[in-house]
N, C-alpha and C positions, 0 to 999 in steps of 0.2 A: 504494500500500500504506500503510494507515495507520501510526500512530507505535507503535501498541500489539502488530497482528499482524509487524510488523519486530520487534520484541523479541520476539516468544513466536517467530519464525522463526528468529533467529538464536541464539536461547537453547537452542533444538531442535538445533541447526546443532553449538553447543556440546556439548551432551550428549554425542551421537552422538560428534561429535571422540573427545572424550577417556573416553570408554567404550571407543571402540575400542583407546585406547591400552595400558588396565588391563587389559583383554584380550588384547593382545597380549604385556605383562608377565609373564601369568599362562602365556601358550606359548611365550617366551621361557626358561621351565623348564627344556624339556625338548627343547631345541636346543641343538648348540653353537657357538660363537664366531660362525661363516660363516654356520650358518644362522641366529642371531639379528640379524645386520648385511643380509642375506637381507629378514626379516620386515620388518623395520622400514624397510628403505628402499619395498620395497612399501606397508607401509601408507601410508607418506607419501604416494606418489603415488596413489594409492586416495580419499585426505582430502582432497589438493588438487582431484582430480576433482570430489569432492561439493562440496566449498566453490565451486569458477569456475559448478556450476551452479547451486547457489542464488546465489551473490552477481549473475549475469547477468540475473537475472528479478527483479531488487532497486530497481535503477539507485540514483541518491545514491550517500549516500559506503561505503557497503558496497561498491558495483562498483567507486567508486572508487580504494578504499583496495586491493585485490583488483590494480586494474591496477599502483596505485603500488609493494606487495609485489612484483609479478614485475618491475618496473624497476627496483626496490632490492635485487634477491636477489643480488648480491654482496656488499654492503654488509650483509645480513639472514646471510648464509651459511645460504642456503636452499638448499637442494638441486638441483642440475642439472633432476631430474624434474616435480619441485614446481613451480619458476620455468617450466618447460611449458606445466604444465598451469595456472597460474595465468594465462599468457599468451594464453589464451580469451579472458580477458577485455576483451582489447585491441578484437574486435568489436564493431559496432556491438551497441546494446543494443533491444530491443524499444521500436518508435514508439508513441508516444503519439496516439491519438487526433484528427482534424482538430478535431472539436467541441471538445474540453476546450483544446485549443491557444488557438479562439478563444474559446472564456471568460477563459481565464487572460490572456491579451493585452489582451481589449479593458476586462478589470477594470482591470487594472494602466494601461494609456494613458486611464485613462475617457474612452474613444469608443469607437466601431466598429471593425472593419477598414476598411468603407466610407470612414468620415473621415479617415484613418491611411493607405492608402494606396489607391492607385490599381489595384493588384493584389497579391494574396497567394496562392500556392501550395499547395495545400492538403496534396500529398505533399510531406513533409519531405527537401533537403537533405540531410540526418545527423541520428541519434540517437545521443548520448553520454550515458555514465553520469551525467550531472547537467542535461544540457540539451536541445533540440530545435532544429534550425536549418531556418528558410523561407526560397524568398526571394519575395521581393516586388517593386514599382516605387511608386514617390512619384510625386506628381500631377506631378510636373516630369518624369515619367521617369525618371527616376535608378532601376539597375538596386538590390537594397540585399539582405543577408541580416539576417533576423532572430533572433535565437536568444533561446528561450524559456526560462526555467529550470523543470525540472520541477516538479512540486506537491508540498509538503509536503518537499522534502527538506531543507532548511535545520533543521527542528527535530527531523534522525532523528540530527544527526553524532553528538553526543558517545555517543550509544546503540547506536549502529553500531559507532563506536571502542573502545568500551569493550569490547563482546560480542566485537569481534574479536580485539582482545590478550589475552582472557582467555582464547578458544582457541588463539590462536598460543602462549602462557606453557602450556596445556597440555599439547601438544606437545613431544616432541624434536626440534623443525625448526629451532625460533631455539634458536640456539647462543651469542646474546650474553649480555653481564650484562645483570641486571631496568635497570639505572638507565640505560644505554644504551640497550637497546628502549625503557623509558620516553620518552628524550630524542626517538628517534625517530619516538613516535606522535607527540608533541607539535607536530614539527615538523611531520607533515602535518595533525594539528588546523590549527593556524595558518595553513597556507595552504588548505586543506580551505574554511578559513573566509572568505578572501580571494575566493577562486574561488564561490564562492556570494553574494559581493556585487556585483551587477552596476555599482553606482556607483563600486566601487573597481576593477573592471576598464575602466572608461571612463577613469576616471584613469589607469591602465597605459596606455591606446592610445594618448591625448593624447600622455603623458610620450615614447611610440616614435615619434610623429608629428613631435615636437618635435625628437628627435633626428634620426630618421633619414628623416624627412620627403622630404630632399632629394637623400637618398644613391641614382642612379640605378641602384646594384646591387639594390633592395630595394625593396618596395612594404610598405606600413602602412595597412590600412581608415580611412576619414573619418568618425569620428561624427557621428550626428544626433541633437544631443542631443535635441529634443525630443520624440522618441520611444525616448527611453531611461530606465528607472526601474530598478527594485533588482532587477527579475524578468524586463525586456523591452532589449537591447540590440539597434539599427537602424545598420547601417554598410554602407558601399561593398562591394558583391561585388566582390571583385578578379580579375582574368583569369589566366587558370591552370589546370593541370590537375596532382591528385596524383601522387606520382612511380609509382608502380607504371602509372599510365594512358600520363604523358609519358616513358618510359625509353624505349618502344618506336621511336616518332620522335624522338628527341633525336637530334643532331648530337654527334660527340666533343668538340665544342669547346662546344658549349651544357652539357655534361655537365661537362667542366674550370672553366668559367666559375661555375658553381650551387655547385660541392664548395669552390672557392676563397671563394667570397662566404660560404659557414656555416662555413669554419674561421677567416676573418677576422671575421666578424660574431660569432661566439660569443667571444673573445677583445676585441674590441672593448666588448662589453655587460659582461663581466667585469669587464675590468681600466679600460679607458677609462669607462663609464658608471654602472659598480658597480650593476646590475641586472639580470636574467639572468630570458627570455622560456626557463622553467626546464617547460616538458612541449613533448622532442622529441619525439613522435607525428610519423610521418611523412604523419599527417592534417593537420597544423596548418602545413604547408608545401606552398606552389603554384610552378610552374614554367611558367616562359613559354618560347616558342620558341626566344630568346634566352639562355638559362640564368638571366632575372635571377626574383629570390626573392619570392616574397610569404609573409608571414609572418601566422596568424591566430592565434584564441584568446589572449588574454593575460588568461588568468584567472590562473594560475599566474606570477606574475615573484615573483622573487626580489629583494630589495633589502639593500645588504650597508654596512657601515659604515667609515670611511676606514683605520680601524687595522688591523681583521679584513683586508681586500682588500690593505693594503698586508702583511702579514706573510704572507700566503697568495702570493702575488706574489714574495717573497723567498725563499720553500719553492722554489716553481717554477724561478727564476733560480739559485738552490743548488741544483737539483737537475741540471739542464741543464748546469750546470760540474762538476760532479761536487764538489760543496765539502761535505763530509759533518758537519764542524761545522757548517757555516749552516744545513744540512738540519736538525739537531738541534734547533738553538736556535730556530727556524721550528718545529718541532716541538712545542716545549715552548708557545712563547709562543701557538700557536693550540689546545693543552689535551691534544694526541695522549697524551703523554706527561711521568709523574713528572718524568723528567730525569737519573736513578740508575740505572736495570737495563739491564744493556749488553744482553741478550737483545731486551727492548726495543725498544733503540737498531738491533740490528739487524736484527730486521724491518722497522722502520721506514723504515731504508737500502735492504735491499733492495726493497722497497714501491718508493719514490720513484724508484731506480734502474732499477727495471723498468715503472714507468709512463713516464717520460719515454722508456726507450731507443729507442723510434721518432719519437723528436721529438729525436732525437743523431746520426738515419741519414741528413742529408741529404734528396735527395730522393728519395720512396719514393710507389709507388703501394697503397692502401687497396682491398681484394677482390683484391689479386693471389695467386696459388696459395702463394705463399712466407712470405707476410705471416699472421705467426698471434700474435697480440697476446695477444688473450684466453686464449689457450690457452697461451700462458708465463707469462701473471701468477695462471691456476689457481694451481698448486702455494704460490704467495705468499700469495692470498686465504685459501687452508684454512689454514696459519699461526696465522693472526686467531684462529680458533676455541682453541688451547691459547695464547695471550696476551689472555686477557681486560682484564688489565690496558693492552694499548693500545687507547685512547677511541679512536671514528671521531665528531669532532669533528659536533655539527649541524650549521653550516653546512655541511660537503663533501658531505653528502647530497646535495642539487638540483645543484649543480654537475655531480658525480661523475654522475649520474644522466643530466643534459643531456650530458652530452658520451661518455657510452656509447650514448645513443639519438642524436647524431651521426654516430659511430662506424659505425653500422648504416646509417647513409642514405650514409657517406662510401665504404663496400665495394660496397652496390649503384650508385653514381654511379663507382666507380672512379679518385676523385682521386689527380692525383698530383700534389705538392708538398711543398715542406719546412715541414713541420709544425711542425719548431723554433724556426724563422727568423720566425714568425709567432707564437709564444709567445711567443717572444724580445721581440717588439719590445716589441708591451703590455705584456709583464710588468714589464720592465725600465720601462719609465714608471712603472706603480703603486709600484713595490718603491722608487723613487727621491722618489716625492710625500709631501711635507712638511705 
């Protein structure tokens, strides 16, 4: 889709939105109370429909701004229905053509396929909102996937972003302040824009290779650089099968062994590495028969700086003792909070105190019938919405983000361990580093 009919489509996309909304303004008249709370939550989920369909036939960062929305609808205080139906989106996205693939490839590596590899697949691997994935074999045989970045999307983001906060700001869905949603688009600009440069995602793989290269819990793809450019990344297909494929034969203990390696490995990249492999898609994780992890896509890492991680770290450790002044002044010092309004202060308390309280329980297993996490920290989230005055700092976005799309792979894996015990430990190093 060219750059010009994505603006007259999503400008279209806008209208529509918020026409609807004036209109329903105007029949909001002559309802009362129930039935205007009635309308409006219908239209919502009516809008989000129309938006996961257009944004699905888009691909770029429209679909993917779209996915990011419904992984952030806690933090957007978007609506139960909304975050649904926005959750479409998580589907793969309409395949891109085999020809235009190998244009776009053999422009970008100037050669062939032919010279380039030894075989290439012509059905696709995956289609995601921003890229195409082959796999192919190197003249050595080396088995390899390659992922293409789709055409043209690199120069739709900021017009994509733009059309789409002007209809979310349309809207009575986002319920935060402008300078907060502001902070927030910015933030996936920023990686929005990361994730579209394939040479800075080669650099993420390296920097995971580097680390965790030799960490037997965890496999990391091997790049080939030289058939890697800003549009074309070539790396090791790793062995594994997605979890919805591998639940079915997993072993309980290959299941215990996989849940343990992602609540250690995400706490590890946090607090130990200060970098965070920040889109849990539970596409972007493979499992061996073993339980051990292969970990893909690092278009999206997060990378955090020694101050921000260490006071974020000291939040975490106050929050786990229950030490409600440290929680504060953690508070304050990463922007949550003025510092002054005890109303505030005690959301904020309760927040902390109710996201930790399963990391206070010992050892507890995750999808057990009894375990309802999300559904206690409800009633806190809606809160947010009459304290506008407390910030949700940018950084905690991708975190908060990764570790609720955790959360979702850790109830269908069924982990059970102390969760605490494993904050704990990282946290308490970073909270301590000088």
């Amino acid at each position: 889709m060219s750059r010009w009919k994505r603006i007259a489509t999503l400008g279209g996309l806008t209208s529509k939105v918020s026409a609807s909304y004036l209109g329903n303004k105007v029949r909001e008249a002559f309802l009362d109370e129930e039935g205007r709370k009635e309308s409006l939550a219908r239209l919502h989920v009516e809008n989000a429909e129309q938006v996961a369909e257009t944004l699905s036939h888009m691909k770029g960062a429209a679909m993917k701004l779209g996915q990011q929305l419904a992984s952030a609808a806690n933090a957007l205080d978007l609506p139960d229905e909304v975050a649904g139906a926005l959750s479409r989106l998580h589907k793969d996205a309409e395949r891109v053509p085999f020809e235009q693939i190998r244009q776009d490839v053999e422009a970008s590596l100037e050669m062939s396929l032919d010279e380039a590899y030894a075989t290439f697949d012509p059905e696709p691997l995956g289609t995601a909102s921003l890229a195409q994935a082959h796999v192919a074999t190197l003249k050595d045989g080396t088995e390899v996937v390659v992922k293409v970045l789709h055409r043209g999307v690199a120069g739709a983001v900021d017009t994509d972003l733009m059309a789409l906060k002007a209809m979310l700001l349309s809207t009575r869905a986002l319920k935060r302040d402008r300078a907060e949603v502001d902070a927030a688009f910015e933030e996936i600009r920023v990686h929005l824009a990361q994730e579209l440069d394939y040479l800075q995602e080669a650099v993420n793989i390296q920097a995971y290779q580097d680390a965790l290269g030799r960490d037997p819990r965890v496999r990391i793809p091997r790049l080939h650089h030289a058939l890697c450019t800003e549009n074309v990344l070539t790396m090791d297909r790793l062995p594994g099968r997605h979890l919805d494929e591998w639940l079915p034969t997993s072993t309980p203990e290959a299941r215990q062994r996989a849940g343990e390696t992602l609540s250690d490995l995400y706490y590890l990249q946090l607090f130990g590495l200060r970098m965070l492999h920040a889109d849990p898609h539970p596409g972007n994780y493979l499992f061996e028969p073993d339980g051990r992890v292969g970990m893909v896509d690092f278009g999206c890492v997060k990378r955090f700086d020694d101050h921000w991680i260490r006071t974020y770290a000291q939040a975490a450790v106050a929050s786990l003792r229950a030490d409600d002044d440290a929680i504060l002044e953690a508070c304050h010092e990463l922007g949550a909070w003025n510092g002054t309004d005890p109303d505030d202060a005690r959301l904020l308390l309760d927040f902390c105190h109710g996201l930790t309280k399963p990391f206070k329980s010992g050892v507890i297993q995750l999808g057990a019938n009894r375990e309802q996490i999300m559904e206690e920290m409800k009633p806190i989230l809606a809160r947010f919405v009459k304290r506008p005055t407390v910030i949700i700092p940018k950084d905690v976005l991708l975190p908060h983000r990764s570790l609720g799309g955790l959360y979702a792979i850790h109830r269908k894996l069924g982990t059970r361990t102390d969760f605490g015990a494993i904050l704990e430990r990282h946290a308490k190093v970073a909270a301590e580093r000088q």
